[in-house]
C-alpha positions in Angstrom: 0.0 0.0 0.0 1.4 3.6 -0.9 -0.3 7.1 0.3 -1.5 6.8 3.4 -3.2 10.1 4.0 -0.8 12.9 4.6 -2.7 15.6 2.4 -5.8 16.4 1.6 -9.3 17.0 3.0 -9.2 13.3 5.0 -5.2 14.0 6.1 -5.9 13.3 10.2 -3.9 11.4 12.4 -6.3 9.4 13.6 -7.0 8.4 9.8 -3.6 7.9 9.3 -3.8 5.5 12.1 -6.7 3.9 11.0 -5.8 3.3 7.7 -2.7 1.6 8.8 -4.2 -0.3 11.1 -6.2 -1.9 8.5 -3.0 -2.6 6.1 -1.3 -3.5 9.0 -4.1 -6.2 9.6 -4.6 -7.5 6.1 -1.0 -8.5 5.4 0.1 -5.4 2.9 3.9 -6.1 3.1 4.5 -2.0 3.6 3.3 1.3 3.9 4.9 4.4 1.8 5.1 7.8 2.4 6.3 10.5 0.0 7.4 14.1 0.5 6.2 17.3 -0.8 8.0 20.3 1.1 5.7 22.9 -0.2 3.3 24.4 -3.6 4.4 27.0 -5.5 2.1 30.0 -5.3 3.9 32.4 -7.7 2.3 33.9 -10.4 3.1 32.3 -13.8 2.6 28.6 -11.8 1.3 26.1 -13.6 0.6 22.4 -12.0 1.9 20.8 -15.0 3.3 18.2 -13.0 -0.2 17.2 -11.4 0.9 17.7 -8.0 -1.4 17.3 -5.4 -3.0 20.9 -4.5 -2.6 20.4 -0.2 0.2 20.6 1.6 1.9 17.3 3.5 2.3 16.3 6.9 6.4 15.3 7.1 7.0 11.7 5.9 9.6 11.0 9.4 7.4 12.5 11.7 4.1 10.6 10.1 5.9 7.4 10.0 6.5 7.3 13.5 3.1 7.8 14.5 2.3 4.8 12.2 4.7 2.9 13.9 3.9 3.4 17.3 0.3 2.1 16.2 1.1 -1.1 14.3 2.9 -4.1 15.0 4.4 -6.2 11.7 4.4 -3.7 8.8 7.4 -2.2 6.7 7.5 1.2 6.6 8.6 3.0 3.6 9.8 6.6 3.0 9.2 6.9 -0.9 10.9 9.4 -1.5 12.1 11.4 0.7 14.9 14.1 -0.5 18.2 14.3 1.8 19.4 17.7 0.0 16.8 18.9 2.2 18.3 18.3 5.2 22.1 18.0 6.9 23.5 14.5 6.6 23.6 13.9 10.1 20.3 15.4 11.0 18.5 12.9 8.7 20.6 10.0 9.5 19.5 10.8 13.2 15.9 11.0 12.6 15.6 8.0 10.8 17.7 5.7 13.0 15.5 7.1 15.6 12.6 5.9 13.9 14.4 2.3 12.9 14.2 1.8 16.5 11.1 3.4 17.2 9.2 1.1 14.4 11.6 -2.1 16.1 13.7 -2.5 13.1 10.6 -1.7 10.6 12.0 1.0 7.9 13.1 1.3 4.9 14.6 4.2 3.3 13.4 5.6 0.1 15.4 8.8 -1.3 15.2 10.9 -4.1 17.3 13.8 -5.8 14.1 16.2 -6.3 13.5 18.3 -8.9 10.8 21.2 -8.2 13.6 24.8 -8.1 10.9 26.2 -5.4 11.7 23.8 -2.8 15.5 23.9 -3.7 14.9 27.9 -3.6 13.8 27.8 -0.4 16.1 25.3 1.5 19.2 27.3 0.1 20.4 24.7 -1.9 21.9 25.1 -5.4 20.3 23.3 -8.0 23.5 23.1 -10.0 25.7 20.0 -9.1 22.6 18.5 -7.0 23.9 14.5 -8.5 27.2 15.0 -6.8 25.5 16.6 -3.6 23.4 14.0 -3.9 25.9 11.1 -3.6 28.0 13.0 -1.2 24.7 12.9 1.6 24.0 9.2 1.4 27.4 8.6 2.0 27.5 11.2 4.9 24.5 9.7 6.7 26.2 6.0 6.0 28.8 7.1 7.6 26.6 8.6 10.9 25.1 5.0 10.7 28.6 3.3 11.0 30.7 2.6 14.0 31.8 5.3 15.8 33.9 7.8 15.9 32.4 9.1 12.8 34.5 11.3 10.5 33.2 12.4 7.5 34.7 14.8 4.6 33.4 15.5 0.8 33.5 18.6 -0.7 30.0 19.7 0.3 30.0 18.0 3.8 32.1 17.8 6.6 31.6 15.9 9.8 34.3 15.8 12.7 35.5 13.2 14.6 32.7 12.6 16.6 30.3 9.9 18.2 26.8 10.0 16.6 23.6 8.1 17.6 21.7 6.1 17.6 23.1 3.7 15.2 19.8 1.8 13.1 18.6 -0.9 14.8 18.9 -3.0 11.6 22.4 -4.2 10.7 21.6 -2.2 7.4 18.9 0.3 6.7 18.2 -0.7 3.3 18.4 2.7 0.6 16.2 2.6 -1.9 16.9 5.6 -4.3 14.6 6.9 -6.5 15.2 7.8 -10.7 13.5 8.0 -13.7 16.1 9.2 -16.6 18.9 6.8 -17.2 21.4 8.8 -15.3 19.4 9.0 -12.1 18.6 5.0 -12.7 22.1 4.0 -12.9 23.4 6.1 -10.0 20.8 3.7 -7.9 22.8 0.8 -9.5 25.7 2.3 -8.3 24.8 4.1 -4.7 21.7 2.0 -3.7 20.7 -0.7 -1.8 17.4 -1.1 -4.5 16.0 1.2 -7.0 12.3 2.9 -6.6 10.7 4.0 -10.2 7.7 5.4 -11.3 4.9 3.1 -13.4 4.4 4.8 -16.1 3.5 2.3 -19.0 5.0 -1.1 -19.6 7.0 0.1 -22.0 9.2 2.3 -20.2 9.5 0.7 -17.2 11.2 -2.2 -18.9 13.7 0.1 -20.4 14.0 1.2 -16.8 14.6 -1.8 -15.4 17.0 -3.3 -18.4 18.9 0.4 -17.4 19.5 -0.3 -13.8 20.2 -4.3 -14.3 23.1 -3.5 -17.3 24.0 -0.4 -14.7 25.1 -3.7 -12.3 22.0 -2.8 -9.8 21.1 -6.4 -8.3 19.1 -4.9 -5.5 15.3 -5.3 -4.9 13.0 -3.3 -7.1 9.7 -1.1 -6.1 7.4 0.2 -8.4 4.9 3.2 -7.6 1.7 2.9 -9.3 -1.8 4.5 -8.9 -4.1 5.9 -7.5 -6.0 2.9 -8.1 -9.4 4.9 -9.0 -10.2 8.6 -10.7 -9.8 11.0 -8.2 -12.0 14.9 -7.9 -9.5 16.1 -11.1 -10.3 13.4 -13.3 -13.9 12.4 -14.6 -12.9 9.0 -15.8 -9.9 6.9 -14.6 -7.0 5.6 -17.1 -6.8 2.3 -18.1 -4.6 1.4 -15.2 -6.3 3.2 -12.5 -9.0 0.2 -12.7 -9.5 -2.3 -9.9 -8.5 -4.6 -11.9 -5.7 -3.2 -13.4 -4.1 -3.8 -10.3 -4.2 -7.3 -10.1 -2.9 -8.0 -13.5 -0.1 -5.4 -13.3 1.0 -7.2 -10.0 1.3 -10.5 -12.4 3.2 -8.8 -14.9 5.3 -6.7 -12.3 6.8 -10.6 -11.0 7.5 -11.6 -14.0 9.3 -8.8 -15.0 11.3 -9.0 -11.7 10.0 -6.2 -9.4 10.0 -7.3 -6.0 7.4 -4.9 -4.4 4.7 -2.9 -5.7 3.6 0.3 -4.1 0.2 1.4 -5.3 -1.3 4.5 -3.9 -4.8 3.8 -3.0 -5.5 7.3 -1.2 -7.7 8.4 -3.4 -8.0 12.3 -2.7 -12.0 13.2 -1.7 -12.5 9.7 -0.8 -13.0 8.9 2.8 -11.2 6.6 5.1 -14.3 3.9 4.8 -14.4 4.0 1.0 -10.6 3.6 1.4 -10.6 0.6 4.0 -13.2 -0.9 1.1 -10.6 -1.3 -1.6 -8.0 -2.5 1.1 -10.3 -5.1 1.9 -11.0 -6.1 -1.7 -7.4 -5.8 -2.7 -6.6 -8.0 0.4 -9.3 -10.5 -0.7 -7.9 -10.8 -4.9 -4.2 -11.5 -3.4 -5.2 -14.0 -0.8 -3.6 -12.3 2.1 -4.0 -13.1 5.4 -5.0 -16.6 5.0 -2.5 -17.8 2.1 0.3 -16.2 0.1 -0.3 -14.3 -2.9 0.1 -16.0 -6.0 1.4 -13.3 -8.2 4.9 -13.5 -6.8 5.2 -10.1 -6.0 4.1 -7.8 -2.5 2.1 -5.7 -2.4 2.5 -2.3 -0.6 
C-alpha cells in the first residue's frame, strides 16, 4: 500500500492510524510515504506536473506515528529528499525511527527536482547529483561505528560519536530515478531502485537500465491511485481495480519485487478507502495464504 493520508481533506492522524491499522491487519507487506515540502504559489505557476493541491504532513514525523500504532508492517519513505536536510540530522531522525518502528523501515530517497523547494532550502540546483551522492554517503557514515568522520566537498563531519546507530544491521536505501542517469546512479549508490509506473514500456527500459548499470538490489514500483480521483472524470486504463491485479502478475515476471500502489484516493474517505483494502486484500489472498502473483504488495 502507498499514500496513506498525509494531504488532503481526510489527512488526520487518527485516519492515518486507522488506515494503517487496517493494512497492518490485512497482510500489505508496507506502507509508503512520499514528501512534498511545499506548492508554488507564484504567479506564472502552472501544475503541469499534477501535483497534489494540499500541503503534507512530514513523511519521518508521520511514519512514527504509524509505527507506534502497528505491530508487523514495513514502513517506507518513498521518496524522501536528503538535500533537504544536513546529513547527520536525517541520518539521526531516521535511525530514531528504525528503532522506534523495532527495526521496521526502509529508506526511500530521491534527488528532487521542483527549483521552489530547492529555492527555499538554500540549496543550489547546480551540481545536486554530486550533492546527492555525497549525503547518502554522509548519513552512511553517521550509521557506522563510531567515531564518525566524515569529509566530501560539500559535507564535513568531525570526529565525533553519533547516535543512535539503526537498529537493523543495514537500513536498506532505496533511491529513486526516472532518466537513465538517475537509474544508474541507484545501481551504483543504492541498496534497491524505486521507479515510477508509467507504462510497460518504459519501465522495462528502466529496469534493463539499472540491471546493465550492475543494480542487483530489490525493485519497487509506484503505481496509482487505483481509482479517478476529484481532477479526473474517468480513470485511465490502469487506475482500474482490476488493473491492479494483473499489473501485479506482470510486475513478477518482470522482476520487481514490491509494488507500491497509492490507493489514497484524494476526496474519498477513510471507509471508501478501507473498502478497496479489503478487496485488494481478498484478490491476493492475504491473510489466510500467500499471494500467487509472486510479488508484494504495498
Amino acid at each position: 500500500m502507498s499514500g496513506s493520508p498525509v494531504l488532503g481533506p481526510h489527512a488526520r492522524p487518527e485516519t492515518i492510524v486507522e488506515l494503517a491499522r487496517v493494512a497492518d491487519r490485512l497482510g500489505f507487506s508496507s506502507v509508503s510515504l512520499s514528501e512534498r515540502l511545499l506548492l508554488p504559489a507564484g504567479p506564472g505557476w502552472t501544475n503541469d506536473f499534477g501535483l497534489p493541491e494540499w500541503p503534507a504532513f512530514d513523511t519521518v514525523e508521520t511514519l512514527t506515528w504509524v509505527a507506534a500504532h502497528t505491530e508487523r508492517i514495513r514502513l517506507r519513505s518513498d521518496v524522501i529528499m536528503p538535500l533537504f536536510q544536513q546529513p547527520v540530522v536525517l541520518a539521526r531522525r531516521l535511525a530514531t525511527l528504525d528503532h522506534f518502528s523495532r527495526g521496521r523501515l526502509d529508506v526511500g530517497v530521491g534527488i528532487g527536482w521542483l527549483a521552489d523547494e530547492f529555492a527555499a532550502t538554500g540549496v543550489p540546483p547546480a551540481g545536486r547529483a554530486q550533492r546527492f551522492e555525497e549525503a547518502i554517503a554522509a548519513m552512511r557514515a553517521c550509521w557506522a561505528a563510531d567515531p564518525v568522520e566524515f569529509t566530501g566537498r560539500h559535507y564535513r563531519i568531525p570526529p565525533a560519536r553519533i547516535g543512535p546507530k539503526p537498529l537493523q544491521a543495514r537500513l536498506s536505501i532505496y533511491v529513486g530515478g526516472v532518466s537513465r542517469p538517475a537509474i544508474e546512479r541507484a545501481a551504483r549508490i543504492g541498496d534497491g531502485l524505486t521507479i515510477a509506473f508509467r507504462d510497460w514500456e518504459s519501465t522495462m527500459e528502466q529496469l534493463s537500465w539499472y540491471r546493465d548499470a550492475g543494480g542487483a538490489g530489490p525493485i519497487a514500483a509506484r503505481g496509482g491511485p487505483m481509482l479517478a480521483d476529484a481532477q479526473h472524470e474517468a480513470p485511465p486504463a490502469t487506475w482500474t481495480q482490476s488493473h491492479i491485479v494483473e499489473s501485479l502478475e506482470r510486475a513478477a515476471a518482470a522482476g520487481i519485487d514490491e509494488f507500491l500502489w497509492d490507493l489514497n484516493i484524494v476526496g474519498e474517505s477513510a471507509a471508501r478507502q478501507i473498502e478497496l483494502f479489503e478487496w485488494l486484500a481478498g484478490e491476493l489472498g492475504l491473510g489466510s495464504a500467500p499471494a500467487e502473483t509472486g510479488s508484494d504488495v504495498a
